[in-house]
C-alpha positions as CSV (number, residue, x, y, z in Angstrom):
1,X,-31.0,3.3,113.1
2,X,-29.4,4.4,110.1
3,X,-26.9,7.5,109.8
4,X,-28.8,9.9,106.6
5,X,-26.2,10.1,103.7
6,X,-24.7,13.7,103.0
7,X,-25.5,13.8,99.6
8,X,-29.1,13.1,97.8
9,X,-28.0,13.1,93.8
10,X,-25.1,10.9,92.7
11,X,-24.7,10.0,89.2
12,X,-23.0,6.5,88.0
13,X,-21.5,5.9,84.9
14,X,-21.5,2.4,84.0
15,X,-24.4,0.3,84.3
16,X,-22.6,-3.2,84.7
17,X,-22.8,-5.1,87.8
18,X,-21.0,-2.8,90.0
19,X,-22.6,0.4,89.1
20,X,-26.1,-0.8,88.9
21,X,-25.8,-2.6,92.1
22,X,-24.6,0.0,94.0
23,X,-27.3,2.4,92.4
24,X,-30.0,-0.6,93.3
25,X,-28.5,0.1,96.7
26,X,-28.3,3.6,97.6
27,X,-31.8,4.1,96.1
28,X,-33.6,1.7,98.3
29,X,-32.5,4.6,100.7
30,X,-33.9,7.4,99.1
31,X,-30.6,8.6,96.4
32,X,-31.9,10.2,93.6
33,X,-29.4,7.9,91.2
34,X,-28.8,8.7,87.4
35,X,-27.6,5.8,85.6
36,X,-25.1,6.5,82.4
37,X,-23.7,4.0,80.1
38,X,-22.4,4.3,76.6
39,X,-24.8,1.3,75.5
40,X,-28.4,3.0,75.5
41,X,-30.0,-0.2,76.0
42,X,-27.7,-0.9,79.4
43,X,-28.6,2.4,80.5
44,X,-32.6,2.2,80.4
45,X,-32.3,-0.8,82.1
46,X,-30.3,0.3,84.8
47,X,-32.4,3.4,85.6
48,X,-35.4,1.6,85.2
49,X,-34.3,-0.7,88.1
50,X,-33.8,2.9,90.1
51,X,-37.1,3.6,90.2
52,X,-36.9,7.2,89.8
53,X,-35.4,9.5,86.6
54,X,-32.0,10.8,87.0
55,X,-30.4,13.8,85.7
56,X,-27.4,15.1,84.5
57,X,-23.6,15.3,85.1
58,X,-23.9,18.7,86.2
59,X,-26.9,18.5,88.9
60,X,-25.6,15.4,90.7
61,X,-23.3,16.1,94.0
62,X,-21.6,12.7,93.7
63,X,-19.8,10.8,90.5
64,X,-19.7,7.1,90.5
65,X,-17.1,5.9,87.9
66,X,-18.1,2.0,87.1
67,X,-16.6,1.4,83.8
68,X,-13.6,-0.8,82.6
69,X,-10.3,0.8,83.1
70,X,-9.7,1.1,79.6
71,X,-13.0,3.5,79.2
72,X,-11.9,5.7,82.5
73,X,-10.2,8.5,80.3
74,X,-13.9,8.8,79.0
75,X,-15.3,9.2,82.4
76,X,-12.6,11.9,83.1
77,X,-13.6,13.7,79.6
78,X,-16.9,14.0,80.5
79,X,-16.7,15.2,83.8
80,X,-14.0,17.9,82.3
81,X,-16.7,18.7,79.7
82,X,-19.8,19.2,82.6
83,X,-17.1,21.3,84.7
84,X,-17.6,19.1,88.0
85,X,-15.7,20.2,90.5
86,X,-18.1,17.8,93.2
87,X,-16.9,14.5,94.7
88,X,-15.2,11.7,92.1
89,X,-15.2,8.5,93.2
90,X,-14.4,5.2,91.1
91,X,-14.5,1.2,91.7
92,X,-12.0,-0.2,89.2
93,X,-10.5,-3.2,89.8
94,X,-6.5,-1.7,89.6
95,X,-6.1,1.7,91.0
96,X,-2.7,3.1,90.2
97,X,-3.5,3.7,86.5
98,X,-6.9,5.7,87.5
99,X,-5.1,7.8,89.8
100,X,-2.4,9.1,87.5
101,X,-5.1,9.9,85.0
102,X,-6.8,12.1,87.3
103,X,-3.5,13.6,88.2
104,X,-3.0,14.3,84.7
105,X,-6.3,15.6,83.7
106,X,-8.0,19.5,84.8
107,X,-10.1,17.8,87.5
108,X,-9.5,18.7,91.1
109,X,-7.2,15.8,92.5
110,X,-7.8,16.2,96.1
111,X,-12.0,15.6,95.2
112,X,-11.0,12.1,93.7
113,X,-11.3,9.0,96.4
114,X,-9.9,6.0,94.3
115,X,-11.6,2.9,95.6
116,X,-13.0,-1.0,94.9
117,X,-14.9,-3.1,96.2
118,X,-14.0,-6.4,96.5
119,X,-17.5,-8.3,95.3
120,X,-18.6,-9.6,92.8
121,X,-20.2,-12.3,90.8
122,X,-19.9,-14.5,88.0
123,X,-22.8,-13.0,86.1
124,X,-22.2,-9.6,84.5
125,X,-24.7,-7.0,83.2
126,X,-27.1,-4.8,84.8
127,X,-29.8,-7.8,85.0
128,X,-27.2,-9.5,88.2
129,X,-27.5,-6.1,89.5
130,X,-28.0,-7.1,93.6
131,X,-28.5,-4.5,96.5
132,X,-27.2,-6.4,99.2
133,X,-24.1,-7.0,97.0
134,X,-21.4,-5.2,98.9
135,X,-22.7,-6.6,102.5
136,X,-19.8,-7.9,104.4
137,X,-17.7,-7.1,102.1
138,X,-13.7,-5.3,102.2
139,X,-13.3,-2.0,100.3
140,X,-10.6,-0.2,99.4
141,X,-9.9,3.4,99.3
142,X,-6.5,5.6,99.1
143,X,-7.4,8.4,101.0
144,X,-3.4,10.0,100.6
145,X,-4.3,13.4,99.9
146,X,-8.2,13.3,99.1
147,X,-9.8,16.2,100.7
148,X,-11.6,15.4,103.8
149,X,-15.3,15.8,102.8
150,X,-14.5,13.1,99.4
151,X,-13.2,10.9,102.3
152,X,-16.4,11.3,104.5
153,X,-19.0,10.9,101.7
154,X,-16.4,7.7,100.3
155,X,-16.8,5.7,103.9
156,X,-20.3,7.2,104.1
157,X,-21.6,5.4,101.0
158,X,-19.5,2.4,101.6
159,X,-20.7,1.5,105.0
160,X,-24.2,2.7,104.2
161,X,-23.8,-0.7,101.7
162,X,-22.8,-2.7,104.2
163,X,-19.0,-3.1,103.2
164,X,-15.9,-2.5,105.8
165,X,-13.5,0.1,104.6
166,X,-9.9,-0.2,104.2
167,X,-8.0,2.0,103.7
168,X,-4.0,1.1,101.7
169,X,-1.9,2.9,99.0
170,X,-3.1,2.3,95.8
171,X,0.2,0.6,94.6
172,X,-0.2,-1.8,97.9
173,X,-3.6,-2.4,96.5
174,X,-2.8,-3.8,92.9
175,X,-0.2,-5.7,94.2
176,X,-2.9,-7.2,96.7
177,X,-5.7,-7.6,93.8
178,X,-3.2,-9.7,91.7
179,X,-2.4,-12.1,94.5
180,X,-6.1,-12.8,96.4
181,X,-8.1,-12.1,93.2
182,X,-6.5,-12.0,89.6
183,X,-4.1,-15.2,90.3
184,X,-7.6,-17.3,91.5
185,X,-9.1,-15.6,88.6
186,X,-6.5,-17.1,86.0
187,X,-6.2,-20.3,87.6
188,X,-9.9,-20.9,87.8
189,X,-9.9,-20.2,83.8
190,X,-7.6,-22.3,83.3
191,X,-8.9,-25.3,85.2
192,X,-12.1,-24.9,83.5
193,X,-10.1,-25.0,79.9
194,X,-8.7,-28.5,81.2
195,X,-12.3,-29.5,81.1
196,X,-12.9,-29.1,77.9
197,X,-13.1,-31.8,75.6
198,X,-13.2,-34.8,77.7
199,X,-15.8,-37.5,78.4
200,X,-18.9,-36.7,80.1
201,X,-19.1,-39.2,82.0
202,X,-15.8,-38.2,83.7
203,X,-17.1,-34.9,84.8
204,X,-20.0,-37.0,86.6
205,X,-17.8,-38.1,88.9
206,X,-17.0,-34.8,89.8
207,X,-17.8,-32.9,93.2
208,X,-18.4,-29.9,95.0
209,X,-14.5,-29.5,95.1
210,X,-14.3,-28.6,91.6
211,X,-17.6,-26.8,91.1
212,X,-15.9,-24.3,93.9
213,X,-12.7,-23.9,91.9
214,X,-14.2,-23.3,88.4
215,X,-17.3,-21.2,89.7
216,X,-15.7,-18.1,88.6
217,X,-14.4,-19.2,85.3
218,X,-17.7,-18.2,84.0
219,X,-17.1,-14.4,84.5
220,X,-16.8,-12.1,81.5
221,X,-13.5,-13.0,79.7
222,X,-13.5,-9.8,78.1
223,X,-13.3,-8.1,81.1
224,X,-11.1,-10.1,82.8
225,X,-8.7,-9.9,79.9
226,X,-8.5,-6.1,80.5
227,X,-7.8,-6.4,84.3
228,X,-4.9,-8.8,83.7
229,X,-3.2,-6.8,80.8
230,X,-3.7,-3.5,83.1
231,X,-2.0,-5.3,86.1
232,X,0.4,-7.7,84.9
233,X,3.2,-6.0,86.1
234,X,2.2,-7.3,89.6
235,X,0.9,-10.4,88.4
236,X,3.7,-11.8,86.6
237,X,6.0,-12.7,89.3
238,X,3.3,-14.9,91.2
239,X,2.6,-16.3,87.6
240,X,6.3,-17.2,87.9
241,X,6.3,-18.4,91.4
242,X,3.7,-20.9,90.9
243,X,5.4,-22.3,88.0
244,X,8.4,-23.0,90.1
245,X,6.7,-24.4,93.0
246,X,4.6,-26.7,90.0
């Protein structure tokens, strides 16, 4: 039997994979979910797959910030501009950079959960969107100084998805990311670049080994890009290590 959710309204701003799957989610059980994306066409899609129309900023008890770290000063302008002084969460892929801009902005700190989950696929867009995305799935949070209820309705929505939380600093995190997820993520790219160019009738010959290693290759460049720029700090020294051991 499943535990009801303590809030009803959440709104979630960006309507990529991420954010539309976890809206898909929470409205198969009964969340009123407002989708919000800078691309209009994104965003009808997205709340056309919730089944139900949203509302506003200001009338939802629970933010969702699903955008590219680059576009999460946005997210905190917005919410400064509606006033909301609810429950902030976010699922970017780094976390110390999110969690000093909340620091430095007028929002209430201790109402801001920084988390991510790690899921994903190699499609992008709100058309990939999947409910069950999240299921069996590690997620992070940092809840050092959140305020208790932001910590309840964090774990609340996370295990209602099916994920197992975890809970680390968010410097442990990036550091984590870089070596488990942005380092495959690179070297997969890469690999698949070797490809390029050579005989068809090479990559025939090719099996299930290297169809697993390039799989992820496929993901958005562009937003992979962002990730590594935003945590190459942690990334460079593994970058460095493998060289050596190559």
């Amino acid at each position: 039997m499943s535990v009801p959710l303590p809030f009803s309204r959440i709104c979630i701003i960006g309507s990529g994979l991420i954010g539309t799957s976890i809206g898909l989610a929470l409205s198969h059980k009964g969340v009123l979910v407002t989708m919000l994306d800078q691309d209009s066409r994104t965003q009808g899609i997205a709340q056309a797959l919730m089944g139900k129309e949203g509302g506003e900023i200001s009338g939802a008890e629970l933010v969702i910030s699903a955008v590219p770290v680059s576009a999460f000063s946005m997210v905190i302008s917005n919410l400064e501009k509606a006033n909301f002084k609810g429950v902030f969460i976010d699922v970017a892929s780094i976390k110390a950079k999110p969690v000093l801009e909340v620091r430095e902005s007028s929002l209430p700190v201790s109402h801001f959960l920084p988390t991510h989950p790690m899921s994903g696929r190699e499609f992008s867009g709100a058309e990939s969107a999947r409910a069950d995305l999240f299921e069996g799935r590690p997620w992070m949070i940092d809840s050092a100084g959140v305020d208790q209820k932001a910590i309840l309705w964090g774990k609340a929505l996370i295990e209602a998805l099916g994920a197992a939380v975890i809970d680390m600093p968010a410097a442990d995190h990036d550091k984590a990311v870089a070596l488990v997820s942005h380092l495959p993520q690179l070297i997969s790219s890469l690999l698949a670049k070797q490809l390029a160019g050579n005989p068809a009738s090479w990559l025939e010959l090719s099996g299930a080994g290297l169809r697993d290693m390039t799989r992820i290759a496929a993901s958005d460049s562009s937003l992979w890009k962002e990730i590594i720029a935003a945590n190459s700090a942690a990334i460079a020294p593994l970058l460095k290590s493998l060289a050596l051991d190559l």
